[in-house]
C-alpha positions as CSV (number, residue, x, y, z in Angstrom):
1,X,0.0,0.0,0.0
2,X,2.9,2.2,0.8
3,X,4.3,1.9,-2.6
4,X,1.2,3.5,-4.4
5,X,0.7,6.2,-1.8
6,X,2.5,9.8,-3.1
7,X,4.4,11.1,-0.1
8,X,2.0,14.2,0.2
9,X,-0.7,11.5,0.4
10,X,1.4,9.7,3.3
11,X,2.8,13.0,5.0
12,X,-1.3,14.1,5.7
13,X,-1.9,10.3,6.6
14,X,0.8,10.5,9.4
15,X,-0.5,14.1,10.2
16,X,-4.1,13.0,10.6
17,X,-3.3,10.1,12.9
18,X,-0.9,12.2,15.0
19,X,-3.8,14.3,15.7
20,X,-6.4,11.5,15.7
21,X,-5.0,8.3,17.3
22,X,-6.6,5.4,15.4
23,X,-6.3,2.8,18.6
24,X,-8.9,3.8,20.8
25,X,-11.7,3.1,17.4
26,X,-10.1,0.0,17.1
27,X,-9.7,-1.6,20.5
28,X,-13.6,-0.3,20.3
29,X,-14.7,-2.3,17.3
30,X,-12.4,-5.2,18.0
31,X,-14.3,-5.3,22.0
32,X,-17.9,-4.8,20.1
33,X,-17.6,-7.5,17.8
34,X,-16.3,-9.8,21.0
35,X,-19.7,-9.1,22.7
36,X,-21.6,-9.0,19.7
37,X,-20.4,-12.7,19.0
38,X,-21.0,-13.5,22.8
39,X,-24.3,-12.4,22.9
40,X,-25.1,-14.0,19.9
41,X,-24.1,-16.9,21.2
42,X,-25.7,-17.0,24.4
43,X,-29.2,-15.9,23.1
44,X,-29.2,-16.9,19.9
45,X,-30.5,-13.1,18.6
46,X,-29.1,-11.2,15.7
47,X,-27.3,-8.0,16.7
48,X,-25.6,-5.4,14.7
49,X,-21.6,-4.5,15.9
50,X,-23.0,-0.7,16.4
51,X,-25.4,-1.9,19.0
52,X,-21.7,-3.0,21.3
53,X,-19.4,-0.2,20.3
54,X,-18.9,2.6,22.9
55,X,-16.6,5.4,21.5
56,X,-18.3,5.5,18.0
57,X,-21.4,6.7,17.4
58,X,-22.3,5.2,14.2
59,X,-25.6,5.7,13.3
60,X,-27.3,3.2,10.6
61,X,-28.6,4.8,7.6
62,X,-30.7,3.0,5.5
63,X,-31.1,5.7,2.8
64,X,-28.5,5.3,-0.5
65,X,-26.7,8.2,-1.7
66,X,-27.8,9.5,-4.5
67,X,-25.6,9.1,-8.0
68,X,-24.2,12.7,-8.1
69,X,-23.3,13.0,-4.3
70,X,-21.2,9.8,-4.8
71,X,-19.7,11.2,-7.7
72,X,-18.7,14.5,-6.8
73,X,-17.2,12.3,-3.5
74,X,-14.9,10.2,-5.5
75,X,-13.5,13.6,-7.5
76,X,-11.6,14.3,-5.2
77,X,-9.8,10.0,-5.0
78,X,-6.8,10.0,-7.3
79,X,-4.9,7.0,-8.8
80,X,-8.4,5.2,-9.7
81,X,-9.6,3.5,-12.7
82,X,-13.4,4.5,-13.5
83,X,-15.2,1.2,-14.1
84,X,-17.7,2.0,-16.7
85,X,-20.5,-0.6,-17.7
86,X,-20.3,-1.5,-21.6
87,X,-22.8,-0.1,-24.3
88,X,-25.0,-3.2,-24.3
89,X,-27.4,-1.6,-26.9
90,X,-26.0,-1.0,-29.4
């Protein structure tokens, strides 16, 4: 991963998680899926990972995003290739 990453992309990487550590999310995530496994286990009901975690406030959205939201979002990814469906009309 390192090797396709510019080092402007990797200087704000290290800059964002010396300002935001990323262990506390994960020992969060890693401890939620723990219980959520554990209560699944003991009473046998389905529970979502977000129901366990206690630092992240994750909250479900059922709605998609709409076509041009996700497209103006992914303007700003660089290095991609733009899978495009083939003409199947024609």
């Amino acid at each position: 991963m390192l090797s396709e990453m510019s080092a402007t992309e990797y200087n704000d990487w290290v800059d964002h998680f010396s300002r935001t550590p990323f262990m506390p999310q994960l020992i969060d995530v890693e401890f939620a899926a723990l219980h959520g496994s554990v209560y699944s286990a003991m009473c046998g009901a389905k529970t979502e990972i977000t129901d366990f975690m206690l630092l992240t406030d994750i909250e479900p959205n059922d709605e998609d995003m709409p076509d041009d939201v996700i497209q103006s979002v992914s303007e700003g990814i660089t290095g991609g290739v733009r899978y495009e469906q083939p003409n199947r009309g024609s």
